[in-house]
OpenMM code with the backbone's topology and positions (N, CA, C; nanometers):
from openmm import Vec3, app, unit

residues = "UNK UNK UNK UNK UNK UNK UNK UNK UNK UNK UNK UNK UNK UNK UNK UNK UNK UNK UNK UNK UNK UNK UNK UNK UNK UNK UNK UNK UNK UNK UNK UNK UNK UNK UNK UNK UNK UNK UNK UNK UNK UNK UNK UNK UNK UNK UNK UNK UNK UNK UNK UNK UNK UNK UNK UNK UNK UNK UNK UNK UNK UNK UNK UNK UNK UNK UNK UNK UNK UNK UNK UNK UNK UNK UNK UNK UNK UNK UNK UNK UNK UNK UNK UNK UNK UNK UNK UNK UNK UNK UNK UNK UNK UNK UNK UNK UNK UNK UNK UNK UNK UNK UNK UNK UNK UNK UNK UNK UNK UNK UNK UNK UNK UNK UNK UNK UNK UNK UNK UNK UNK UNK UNK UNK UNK UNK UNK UNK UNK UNK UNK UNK UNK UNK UNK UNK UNK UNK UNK UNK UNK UNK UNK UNK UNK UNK UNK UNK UNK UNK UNK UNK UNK UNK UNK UNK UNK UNK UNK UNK UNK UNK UNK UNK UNK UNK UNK UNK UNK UNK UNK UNK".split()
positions = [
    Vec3(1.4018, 0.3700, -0.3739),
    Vec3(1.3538, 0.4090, -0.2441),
    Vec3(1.2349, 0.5028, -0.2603),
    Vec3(1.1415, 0.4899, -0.1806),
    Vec3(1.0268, 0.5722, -0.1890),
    Vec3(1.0474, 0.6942, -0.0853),
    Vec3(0.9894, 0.8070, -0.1794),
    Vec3(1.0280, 0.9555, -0.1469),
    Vec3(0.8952, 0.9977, -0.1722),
    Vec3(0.8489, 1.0738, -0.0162),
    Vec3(0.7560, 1.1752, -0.0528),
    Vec3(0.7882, 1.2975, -0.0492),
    Vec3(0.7015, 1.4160, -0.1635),
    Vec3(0.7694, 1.5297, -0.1802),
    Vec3(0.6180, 1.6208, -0.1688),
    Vec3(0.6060, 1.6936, -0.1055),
    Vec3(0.5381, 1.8305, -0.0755),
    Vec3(0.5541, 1.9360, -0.1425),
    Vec3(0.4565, 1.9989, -0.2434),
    Vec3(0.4451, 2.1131, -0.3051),
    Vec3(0.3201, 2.2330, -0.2788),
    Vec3(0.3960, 2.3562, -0.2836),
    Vec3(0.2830, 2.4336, -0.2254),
    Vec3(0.3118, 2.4651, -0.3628),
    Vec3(0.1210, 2.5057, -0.4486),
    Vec3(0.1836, 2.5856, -0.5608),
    Vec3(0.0421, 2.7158, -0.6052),
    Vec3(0.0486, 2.7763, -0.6844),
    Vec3(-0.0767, 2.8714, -0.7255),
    Vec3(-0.1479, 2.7969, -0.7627),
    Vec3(-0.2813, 2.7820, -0.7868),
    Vec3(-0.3762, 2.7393, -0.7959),
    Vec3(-0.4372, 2.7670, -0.9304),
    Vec3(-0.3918, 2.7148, -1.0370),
    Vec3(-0.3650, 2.7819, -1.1894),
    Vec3(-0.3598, 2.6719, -1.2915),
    Vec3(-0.4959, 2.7192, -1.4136),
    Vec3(-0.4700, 2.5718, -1.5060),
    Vec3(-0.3505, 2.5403, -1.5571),
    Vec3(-0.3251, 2.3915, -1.5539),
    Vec3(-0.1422, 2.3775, -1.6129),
    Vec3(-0.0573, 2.3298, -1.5315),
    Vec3(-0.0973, 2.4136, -1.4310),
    Vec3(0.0569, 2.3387, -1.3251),
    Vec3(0.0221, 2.2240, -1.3069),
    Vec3(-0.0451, 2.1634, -1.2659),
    Vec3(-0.0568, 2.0306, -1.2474),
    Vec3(0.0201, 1.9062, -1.3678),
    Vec3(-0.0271, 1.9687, -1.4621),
    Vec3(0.0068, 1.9267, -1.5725),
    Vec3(0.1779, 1.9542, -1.5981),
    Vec3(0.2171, 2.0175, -1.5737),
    Vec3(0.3732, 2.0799, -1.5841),
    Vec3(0.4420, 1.9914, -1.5001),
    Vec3(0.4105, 1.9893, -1.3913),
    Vec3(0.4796, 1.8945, -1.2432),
    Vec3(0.4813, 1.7424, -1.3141),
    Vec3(0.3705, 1.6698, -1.3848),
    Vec3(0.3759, 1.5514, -1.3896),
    Vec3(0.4432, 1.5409, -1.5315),
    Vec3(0.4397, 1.6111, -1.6030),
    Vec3(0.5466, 1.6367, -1.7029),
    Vec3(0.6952, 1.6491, -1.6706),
    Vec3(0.7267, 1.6631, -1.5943),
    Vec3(0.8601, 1.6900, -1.5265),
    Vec3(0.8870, 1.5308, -1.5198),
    Vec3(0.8052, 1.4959, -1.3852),
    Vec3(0.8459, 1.3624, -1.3637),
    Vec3(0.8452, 1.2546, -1.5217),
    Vec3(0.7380, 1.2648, -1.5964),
    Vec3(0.7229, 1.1819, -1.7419),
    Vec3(0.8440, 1.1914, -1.7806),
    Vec3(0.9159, 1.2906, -1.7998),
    Vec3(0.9979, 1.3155, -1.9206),
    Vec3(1.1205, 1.2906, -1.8766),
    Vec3(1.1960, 1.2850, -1.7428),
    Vec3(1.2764, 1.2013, -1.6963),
    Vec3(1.2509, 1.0544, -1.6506),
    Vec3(1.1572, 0.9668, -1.6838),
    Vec3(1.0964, 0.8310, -1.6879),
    Vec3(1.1146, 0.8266, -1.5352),
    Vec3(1.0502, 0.9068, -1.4612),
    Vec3(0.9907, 0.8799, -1.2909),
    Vec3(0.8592, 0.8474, -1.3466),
    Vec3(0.8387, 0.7539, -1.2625),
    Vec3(0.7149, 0.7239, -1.2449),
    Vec3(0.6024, 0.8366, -1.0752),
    Vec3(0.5274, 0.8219, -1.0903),
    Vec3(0.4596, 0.8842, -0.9721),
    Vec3(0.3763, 0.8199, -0.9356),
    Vec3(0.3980, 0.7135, -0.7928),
    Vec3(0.3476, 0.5909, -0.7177),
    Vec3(0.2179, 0.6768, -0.6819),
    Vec3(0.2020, 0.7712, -0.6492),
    Vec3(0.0759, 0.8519, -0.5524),
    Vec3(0.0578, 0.9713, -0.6062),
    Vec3(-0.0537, 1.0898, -0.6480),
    Vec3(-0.0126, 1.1950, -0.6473),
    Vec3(-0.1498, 1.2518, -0.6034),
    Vec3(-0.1757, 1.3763, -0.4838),
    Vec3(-0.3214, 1.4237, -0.4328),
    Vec3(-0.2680, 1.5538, -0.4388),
    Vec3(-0.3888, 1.6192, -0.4831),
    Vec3(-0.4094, 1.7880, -0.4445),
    Vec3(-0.5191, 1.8189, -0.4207),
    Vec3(-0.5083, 1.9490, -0.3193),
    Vec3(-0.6478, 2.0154, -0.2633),
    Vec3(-0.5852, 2.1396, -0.2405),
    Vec3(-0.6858, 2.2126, -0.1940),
    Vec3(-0.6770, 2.3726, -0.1459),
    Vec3(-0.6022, 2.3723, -0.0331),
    Vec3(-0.5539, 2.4353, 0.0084),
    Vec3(-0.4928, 2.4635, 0.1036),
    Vec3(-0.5185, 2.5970, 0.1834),
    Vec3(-0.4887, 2.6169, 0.3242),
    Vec3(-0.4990, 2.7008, 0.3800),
    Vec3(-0.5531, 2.8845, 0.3781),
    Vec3(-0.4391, 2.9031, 0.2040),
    Vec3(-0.4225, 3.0091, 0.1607),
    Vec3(-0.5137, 2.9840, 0.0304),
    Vec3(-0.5892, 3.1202, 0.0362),
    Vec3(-0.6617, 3.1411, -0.0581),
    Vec3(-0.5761, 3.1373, -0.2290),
    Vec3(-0.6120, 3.0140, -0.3121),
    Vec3(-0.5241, 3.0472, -0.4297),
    Vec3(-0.4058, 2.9314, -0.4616),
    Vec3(-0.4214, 2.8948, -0.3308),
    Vec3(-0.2964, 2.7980, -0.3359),
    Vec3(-0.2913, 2.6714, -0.3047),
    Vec3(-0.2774, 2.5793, -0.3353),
    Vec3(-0.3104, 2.4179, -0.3354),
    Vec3(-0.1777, 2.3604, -0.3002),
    Vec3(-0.1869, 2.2578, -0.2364),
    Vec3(-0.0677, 2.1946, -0.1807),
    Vec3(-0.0794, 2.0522, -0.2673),
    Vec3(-0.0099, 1.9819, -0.3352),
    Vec3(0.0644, 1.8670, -0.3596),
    Vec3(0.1476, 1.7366, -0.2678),
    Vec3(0.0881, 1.6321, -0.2892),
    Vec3(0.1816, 1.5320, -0.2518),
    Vec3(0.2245, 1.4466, -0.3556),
    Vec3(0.3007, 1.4071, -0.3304),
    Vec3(0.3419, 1.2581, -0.4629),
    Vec3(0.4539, 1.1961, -0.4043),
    Vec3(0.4309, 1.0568, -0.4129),
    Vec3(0.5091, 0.9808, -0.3497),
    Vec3(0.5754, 0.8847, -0.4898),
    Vec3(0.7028, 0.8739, -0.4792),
    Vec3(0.7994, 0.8496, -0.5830),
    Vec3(0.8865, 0.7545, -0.5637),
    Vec3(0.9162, 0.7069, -0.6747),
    Vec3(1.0199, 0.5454, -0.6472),
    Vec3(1.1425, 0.5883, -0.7065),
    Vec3(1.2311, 0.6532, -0.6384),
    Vec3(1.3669, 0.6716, -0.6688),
    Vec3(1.4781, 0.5582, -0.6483),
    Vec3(1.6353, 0.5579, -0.7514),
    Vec3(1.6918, 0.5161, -0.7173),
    Vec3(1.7767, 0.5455, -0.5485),
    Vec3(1.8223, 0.7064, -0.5996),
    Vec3(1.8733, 0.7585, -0.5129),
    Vec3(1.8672, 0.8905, -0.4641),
    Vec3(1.9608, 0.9262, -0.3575),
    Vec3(1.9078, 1.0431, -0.3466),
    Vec3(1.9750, 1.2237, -0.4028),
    Vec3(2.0459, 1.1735, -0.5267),
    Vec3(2.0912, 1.2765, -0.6024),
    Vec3(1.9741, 1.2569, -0.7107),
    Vec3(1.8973, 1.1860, -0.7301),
    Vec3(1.8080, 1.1437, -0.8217),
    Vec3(1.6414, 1.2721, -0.7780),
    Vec3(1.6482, 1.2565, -0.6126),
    Vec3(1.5781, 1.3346, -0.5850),
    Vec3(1.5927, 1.4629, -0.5149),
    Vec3(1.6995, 1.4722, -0.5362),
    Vec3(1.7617, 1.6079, -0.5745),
    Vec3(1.7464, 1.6804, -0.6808),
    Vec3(1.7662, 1.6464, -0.8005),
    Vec3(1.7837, 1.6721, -0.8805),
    Vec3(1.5831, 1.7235, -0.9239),
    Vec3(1.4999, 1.6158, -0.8825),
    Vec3(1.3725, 1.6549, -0.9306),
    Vec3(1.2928, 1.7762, -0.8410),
    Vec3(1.3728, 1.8076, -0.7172),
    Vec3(1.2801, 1.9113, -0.6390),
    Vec3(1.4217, 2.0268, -0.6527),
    Vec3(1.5378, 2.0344, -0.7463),
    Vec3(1.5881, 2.1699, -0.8318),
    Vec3(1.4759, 2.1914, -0.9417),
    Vec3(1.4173, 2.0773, -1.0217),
    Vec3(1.3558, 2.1119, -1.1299),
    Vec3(1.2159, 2.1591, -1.1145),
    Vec3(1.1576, 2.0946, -1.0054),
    Vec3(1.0475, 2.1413, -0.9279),
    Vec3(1.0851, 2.3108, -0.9033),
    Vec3(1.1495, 2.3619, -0.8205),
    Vec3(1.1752, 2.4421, -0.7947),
    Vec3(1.1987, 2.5455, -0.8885),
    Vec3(1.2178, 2.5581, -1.0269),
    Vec3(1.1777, 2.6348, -1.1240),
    Vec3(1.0431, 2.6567, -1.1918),
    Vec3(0.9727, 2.5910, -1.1754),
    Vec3(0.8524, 2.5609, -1.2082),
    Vec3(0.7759, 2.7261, -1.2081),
    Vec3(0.6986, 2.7590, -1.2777),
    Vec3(0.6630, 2.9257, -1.1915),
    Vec3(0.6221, 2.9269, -1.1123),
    Vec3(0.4758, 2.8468, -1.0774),
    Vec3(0.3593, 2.8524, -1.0036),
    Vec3(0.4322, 2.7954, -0.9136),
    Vec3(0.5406, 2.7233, -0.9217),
    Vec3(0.5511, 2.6148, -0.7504),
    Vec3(0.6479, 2.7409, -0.6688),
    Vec3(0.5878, 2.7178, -0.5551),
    Vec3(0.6154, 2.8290, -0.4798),
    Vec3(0.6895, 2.7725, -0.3522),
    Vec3(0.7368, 2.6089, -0.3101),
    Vec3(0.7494, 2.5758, -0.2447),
    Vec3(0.7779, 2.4111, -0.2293),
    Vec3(0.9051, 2.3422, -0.2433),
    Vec3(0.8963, 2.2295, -0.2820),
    Vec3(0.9568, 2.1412, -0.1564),
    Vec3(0.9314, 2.0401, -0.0661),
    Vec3(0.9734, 1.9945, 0.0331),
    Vec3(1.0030, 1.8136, 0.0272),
    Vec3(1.1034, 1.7527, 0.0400),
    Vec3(1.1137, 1.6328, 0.0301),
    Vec3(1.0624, 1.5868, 0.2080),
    Vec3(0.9678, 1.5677, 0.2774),
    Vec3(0.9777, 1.5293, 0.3847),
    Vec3(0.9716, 1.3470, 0.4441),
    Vec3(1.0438, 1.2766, 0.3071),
    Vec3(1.0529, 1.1489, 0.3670),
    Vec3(1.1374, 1.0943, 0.4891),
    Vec3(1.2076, 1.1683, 0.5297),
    Vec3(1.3046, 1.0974, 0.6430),
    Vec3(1.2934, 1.2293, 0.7463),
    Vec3(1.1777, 1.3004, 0.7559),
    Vec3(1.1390, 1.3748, 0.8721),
    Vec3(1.0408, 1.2997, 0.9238),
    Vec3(0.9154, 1.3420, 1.1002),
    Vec3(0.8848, 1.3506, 1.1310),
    Vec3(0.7660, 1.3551, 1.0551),
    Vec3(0.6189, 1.2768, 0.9650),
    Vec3(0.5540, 1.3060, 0.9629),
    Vec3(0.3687, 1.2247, 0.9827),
    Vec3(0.2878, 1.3068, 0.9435),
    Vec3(0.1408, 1.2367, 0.9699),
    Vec3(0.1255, 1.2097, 0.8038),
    Vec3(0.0871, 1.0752, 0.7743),
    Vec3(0.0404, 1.0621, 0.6364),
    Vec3(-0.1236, 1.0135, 0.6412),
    Vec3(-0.1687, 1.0148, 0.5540),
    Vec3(-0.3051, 0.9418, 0.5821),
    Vec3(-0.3352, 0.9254, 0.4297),
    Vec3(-0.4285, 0.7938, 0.3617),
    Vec3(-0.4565, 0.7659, 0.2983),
    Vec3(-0.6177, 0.6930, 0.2663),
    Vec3(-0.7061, 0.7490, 0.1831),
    Vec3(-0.8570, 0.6953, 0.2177),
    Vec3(-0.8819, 0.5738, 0.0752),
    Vec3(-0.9705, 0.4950, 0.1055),
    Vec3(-1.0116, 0.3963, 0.0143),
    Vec3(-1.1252, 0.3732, 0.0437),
    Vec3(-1.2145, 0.3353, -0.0417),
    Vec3(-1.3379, 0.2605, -0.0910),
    Vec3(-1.3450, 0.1682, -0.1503),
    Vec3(-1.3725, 0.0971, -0.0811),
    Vec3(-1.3378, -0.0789, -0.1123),
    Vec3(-1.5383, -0.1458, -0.1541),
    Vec3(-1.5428, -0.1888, -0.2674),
    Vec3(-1.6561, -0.2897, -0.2773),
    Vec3(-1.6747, -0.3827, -0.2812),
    Vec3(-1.7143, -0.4536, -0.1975),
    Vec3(-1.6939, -0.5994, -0.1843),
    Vec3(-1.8286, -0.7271, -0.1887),
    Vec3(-1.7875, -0.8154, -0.2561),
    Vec3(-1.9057, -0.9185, -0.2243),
    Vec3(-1.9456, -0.9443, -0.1069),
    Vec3(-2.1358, -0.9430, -0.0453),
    Vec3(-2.1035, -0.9634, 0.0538),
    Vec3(-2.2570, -1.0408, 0.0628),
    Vec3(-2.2837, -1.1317, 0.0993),
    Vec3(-2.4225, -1.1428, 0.1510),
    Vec3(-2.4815, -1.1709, 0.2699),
    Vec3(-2.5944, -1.1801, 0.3096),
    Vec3(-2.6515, -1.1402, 0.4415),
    Vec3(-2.6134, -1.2382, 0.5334),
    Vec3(-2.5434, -1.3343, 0.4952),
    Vec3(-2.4707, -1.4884, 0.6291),
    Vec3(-2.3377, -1.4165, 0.6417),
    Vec3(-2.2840, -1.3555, 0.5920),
    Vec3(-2.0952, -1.2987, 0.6116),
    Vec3(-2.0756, -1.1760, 0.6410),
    Vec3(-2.1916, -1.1113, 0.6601),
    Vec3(-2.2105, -0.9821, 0.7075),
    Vec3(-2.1617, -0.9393, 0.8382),
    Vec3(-2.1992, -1.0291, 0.9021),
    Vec3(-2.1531, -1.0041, 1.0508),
    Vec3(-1.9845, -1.0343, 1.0547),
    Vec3(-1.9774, -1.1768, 1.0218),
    Vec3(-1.8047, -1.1864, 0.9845),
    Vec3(-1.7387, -1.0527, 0.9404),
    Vec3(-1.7992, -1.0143, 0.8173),
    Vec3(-1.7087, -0.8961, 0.8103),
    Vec3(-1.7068, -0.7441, 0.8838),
    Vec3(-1.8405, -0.7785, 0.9698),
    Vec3(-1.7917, -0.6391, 1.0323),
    Vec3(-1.7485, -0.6499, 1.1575),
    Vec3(-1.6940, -0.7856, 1.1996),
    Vec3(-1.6059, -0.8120, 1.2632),
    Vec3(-1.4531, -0.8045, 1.2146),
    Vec3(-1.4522, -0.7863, 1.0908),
    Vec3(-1.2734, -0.7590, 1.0368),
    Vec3(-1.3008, -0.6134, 1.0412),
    Vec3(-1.3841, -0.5457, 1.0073),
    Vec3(-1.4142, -0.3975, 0.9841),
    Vec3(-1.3738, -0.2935, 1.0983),
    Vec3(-1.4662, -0.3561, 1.2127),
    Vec3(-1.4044, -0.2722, 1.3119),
    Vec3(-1.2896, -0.2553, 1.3817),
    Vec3(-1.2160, -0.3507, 1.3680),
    Vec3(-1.0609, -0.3313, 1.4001),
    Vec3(-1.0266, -0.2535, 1.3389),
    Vec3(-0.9983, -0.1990, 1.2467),
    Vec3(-0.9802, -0.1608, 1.1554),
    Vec3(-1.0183, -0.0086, 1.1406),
    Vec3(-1.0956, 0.0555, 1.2420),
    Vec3(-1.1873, 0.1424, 1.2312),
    Vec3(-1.2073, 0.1637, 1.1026),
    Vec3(-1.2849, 0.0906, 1.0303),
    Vec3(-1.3675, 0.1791, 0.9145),
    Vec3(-1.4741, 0.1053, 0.9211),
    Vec3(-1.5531, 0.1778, 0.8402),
    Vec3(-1.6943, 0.2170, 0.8356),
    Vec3(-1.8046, 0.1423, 0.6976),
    Vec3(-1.8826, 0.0863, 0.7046),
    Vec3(-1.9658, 0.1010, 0.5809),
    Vec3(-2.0331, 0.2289, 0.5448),
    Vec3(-1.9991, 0.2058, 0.3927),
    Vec3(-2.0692, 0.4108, 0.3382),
    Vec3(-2.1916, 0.3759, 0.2573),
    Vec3(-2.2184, 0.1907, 0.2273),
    Vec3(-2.3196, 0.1407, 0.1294),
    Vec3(-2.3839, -0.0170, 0.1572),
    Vec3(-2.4777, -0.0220, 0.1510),
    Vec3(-2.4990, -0.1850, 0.1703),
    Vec3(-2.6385, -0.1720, 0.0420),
    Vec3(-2.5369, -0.2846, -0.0654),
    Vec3(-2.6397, -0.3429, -0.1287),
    Vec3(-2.6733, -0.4654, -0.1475),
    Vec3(-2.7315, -0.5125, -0.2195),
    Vec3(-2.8319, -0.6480, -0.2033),
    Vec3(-2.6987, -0.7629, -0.1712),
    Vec3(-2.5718, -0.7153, -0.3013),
    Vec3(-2.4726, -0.8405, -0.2356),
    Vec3(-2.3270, -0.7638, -0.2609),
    Vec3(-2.3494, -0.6518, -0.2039),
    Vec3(-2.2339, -0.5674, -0.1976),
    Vec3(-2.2459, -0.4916, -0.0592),
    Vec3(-2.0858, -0.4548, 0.0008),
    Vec3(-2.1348, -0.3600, 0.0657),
    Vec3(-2.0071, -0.2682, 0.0272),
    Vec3(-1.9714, -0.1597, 0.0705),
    Vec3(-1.8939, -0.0990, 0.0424),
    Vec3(-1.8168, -0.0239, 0.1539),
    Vec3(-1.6636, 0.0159, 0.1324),
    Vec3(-1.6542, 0.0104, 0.2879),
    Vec3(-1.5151, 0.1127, 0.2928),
    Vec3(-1.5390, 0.2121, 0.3719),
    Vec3(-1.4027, 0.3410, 0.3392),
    Vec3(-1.3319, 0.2815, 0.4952),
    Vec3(-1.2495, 0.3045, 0.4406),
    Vec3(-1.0873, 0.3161, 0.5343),
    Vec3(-0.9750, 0.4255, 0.5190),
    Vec3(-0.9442, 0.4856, 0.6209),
    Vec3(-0.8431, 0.5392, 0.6241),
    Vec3(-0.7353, 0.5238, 0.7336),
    Vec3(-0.5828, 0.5243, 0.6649),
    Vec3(-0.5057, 0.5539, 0.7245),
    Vec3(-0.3672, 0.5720, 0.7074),
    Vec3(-0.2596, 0.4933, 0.7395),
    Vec3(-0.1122, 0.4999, 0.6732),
    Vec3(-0.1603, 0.3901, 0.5549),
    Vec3(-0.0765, 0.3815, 0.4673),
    Vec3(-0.0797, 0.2815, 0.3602),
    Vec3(-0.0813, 0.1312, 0.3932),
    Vec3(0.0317, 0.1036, 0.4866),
    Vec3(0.0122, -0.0370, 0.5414),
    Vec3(-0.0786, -0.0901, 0.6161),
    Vec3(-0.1374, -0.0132, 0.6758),
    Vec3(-0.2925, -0.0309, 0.7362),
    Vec3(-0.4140, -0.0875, 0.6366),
    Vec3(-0.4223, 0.0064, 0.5306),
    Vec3(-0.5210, 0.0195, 0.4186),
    Vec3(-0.4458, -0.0848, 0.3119),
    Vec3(-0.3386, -0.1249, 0.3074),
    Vec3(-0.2890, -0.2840, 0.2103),
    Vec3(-0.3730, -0.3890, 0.2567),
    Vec3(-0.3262, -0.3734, 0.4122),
    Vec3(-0.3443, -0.5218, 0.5258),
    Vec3(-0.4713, -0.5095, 0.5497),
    Vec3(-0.5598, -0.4201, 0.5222),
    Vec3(-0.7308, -0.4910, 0.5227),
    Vec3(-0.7787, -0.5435, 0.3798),
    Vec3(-0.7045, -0.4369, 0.2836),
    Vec3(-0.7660, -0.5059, 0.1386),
    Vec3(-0.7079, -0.6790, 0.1277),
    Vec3(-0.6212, -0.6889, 0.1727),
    Vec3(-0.5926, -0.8625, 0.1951),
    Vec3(-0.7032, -0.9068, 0.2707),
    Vec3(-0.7348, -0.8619, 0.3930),
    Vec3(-0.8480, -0.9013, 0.4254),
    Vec3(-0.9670, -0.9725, 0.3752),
    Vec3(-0.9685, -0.8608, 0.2784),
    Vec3(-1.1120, -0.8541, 0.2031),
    Vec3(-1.1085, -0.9185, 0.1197),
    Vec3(-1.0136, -0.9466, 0.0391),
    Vec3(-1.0004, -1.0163, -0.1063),
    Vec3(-1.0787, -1.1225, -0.0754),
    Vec3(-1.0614, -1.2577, -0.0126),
    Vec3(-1.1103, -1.3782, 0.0140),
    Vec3(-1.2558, -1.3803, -0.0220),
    Vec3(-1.3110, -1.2385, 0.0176),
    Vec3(-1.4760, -1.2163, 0.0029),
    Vec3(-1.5152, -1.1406, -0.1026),
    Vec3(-1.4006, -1.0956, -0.2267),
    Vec3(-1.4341, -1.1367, -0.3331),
    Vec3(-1.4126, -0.9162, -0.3655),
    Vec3(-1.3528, -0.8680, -0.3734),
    Vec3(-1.3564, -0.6990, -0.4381),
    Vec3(-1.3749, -0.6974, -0.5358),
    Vec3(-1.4770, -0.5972, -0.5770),
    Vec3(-1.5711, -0.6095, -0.7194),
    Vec3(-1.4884, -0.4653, -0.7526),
    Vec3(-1.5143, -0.3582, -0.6715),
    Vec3(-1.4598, -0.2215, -0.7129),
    Vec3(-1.2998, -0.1676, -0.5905),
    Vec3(-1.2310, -0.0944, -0.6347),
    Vec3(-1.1542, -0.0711, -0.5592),
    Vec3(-1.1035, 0.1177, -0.5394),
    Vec3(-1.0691, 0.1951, -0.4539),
    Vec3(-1.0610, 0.3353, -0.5431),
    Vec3(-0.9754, 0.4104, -0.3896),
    Vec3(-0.8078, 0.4531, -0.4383),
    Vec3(-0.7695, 0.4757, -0.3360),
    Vec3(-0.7433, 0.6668, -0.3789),
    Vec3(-0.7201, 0.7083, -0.2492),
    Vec3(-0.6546, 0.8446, -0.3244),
    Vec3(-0.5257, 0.8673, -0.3380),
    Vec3(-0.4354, 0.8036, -0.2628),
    Vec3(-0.3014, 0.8163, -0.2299),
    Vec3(-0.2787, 0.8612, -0.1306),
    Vec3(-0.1503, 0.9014, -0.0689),
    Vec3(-0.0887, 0.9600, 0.0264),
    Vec3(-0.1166, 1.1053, 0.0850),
    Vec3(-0.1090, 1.1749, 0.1369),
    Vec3(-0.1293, 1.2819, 0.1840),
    Vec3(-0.0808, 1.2671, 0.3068),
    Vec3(0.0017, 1.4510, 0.3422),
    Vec3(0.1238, 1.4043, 0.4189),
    Vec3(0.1427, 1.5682, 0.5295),
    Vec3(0.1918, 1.5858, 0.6327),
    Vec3(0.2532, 1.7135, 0.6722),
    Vec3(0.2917, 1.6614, 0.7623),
    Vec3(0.3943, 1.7626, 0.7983),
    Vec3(0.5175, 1.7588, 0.8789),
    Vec3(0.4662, 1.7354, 0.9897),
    Vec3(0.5153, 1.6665, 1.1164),
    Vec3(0.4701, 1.6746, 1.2703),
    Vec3(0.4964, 1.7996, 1.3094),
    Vec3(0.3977, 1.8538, 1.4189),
    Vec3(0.4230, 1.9724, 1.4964),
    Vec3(0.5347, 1.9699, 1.5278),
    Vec3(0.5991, 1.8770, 1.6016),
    Vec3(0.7415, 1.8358, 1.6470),
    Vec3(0.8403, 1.6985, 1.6118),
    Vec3(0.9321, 1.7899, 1.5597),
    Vec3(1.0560, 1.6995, 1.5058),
    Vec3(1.0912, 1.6707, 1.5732),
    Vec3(1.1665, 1.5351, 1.5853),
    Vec3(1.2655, 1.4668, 1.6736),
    Vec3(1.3561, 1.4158, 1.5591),
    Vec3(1.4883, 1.4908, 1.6237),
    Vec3(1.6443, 1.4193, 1.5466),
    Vec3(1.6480, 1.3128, 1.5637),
    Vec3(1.7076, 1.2842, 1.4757),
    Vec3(1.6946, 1.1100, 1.4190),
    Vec3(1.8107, 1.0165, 1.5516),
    Vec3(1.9129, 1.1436, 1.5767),
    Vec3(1.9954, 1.0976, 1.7318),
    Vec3(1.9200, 1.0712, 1.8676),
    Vec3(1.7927, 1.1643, 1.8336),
    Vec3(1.7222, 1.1707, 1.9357),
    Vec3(1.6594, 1.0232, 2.0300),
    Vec3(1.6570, 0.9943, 2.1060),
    Vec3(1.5929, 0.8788, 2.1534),
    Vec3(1.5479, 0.8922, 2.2853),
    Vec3(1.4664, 0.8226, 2.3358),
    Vec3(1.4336, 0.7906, 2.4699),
    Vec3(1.4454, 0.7062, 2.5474),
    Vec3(1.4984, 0.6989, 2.6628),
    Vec3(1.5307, 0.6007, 2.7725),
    Vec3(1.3752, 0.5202, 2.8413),
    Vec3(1.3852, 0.4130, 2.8412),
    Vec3(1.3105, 0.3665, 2.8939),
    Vec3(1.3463, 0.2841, 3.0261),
    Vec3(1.3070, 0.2778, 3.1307),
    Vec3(1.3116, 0.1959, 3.2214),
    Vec3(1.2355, 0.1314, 3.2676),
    Vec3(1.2593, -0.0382, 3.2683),
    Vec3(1.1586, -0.1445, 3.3174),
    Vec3(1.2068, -0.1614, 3.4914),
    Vec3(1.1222, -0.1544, 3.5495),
    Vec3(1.1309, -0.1588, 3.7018),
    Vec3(1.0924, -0.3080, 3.7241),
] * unit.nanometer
topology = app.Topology()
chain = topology.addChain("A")
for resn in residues:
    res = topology.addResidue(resn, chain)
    for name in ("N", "CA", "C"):
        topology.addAtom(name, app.Element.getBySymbol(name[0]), res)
């Protein structure tokens, strides 16, 4: 089952290196992994999205997380409430008769060209993962020369809703 996990940690050579050592050395693999600065001066936030069996499995890796020095903060938020987003740069064959075709698949899609060359163009997308799969299918047919995703990136919704929670709808 795929698990995403949230780390706030110091901003310090190594940790990075320590965290994915963790996962190596118990043979996890790590499907996704992004970091950037964060809010707080010093401190960088983590995502990584993970292919677990179960969920004592990922238990067990955000106790070990949780010793870590620098990690200051370890959160499994796969079965909460959240916003993910994911960016790609896609290069694709393209020449000046299919051009229009494709920026007719493009704009559905909201994304953008960032390059047009003689028989390439190049073309960023962002969004949930299944969004950004279901255009690179798109595209294949017209031939992807380069491909370059970042992964997942993730935070909690302003507002949770319990999983009991639901809403009534009424059709009049």
């Amino acid at each position: 089952m795929k698990r995403i996990i949230t780390l706030t940690v110091n901003n310090r050579p190594g940790v990075l290196n320590r965290i994915t050592n963790l996962f190596s050395k118990r043979n996890y693999n790590i499907e996704s992994i992004t970091v950037g600065h964060s809010e707080i001066e010093d401190v960088s936030r983590i995502t990584c999205v993970v292919n677990v069996e179960n969920d004592q499995v990922i238990e067990q890796i955000t106790k070990q997380l949780n010793k870590q020095i620098d990690v200051l903060k370890v959160t499994d938020i796969s079965e909460q409430s959240i916003v993910a987003r994911e960016l790609a740069l896609i290069k694709v064959l393209s020449t000046p008769n299919n051009r229009s075709e494709m920026n007719a698949l493009i704009e559905p899609f909201r994304a953008s060209i960032v390059d047009v060359g003689k028989d390439t163009l190049v073309i960023q997308i962002t969004g949930e993962s299944d969004k950004i799969e279901a255009f690179i299918e798109l595209m294949k047919p017209y031939g992807i020369k380069e491909l370059a995703r970042t992964g997942a990136t993730a935070f909690l919704r302003g507002t949770q809703r319990s999983s009991n929670q639901t809403k009534n709808i009424s059709i009049v």
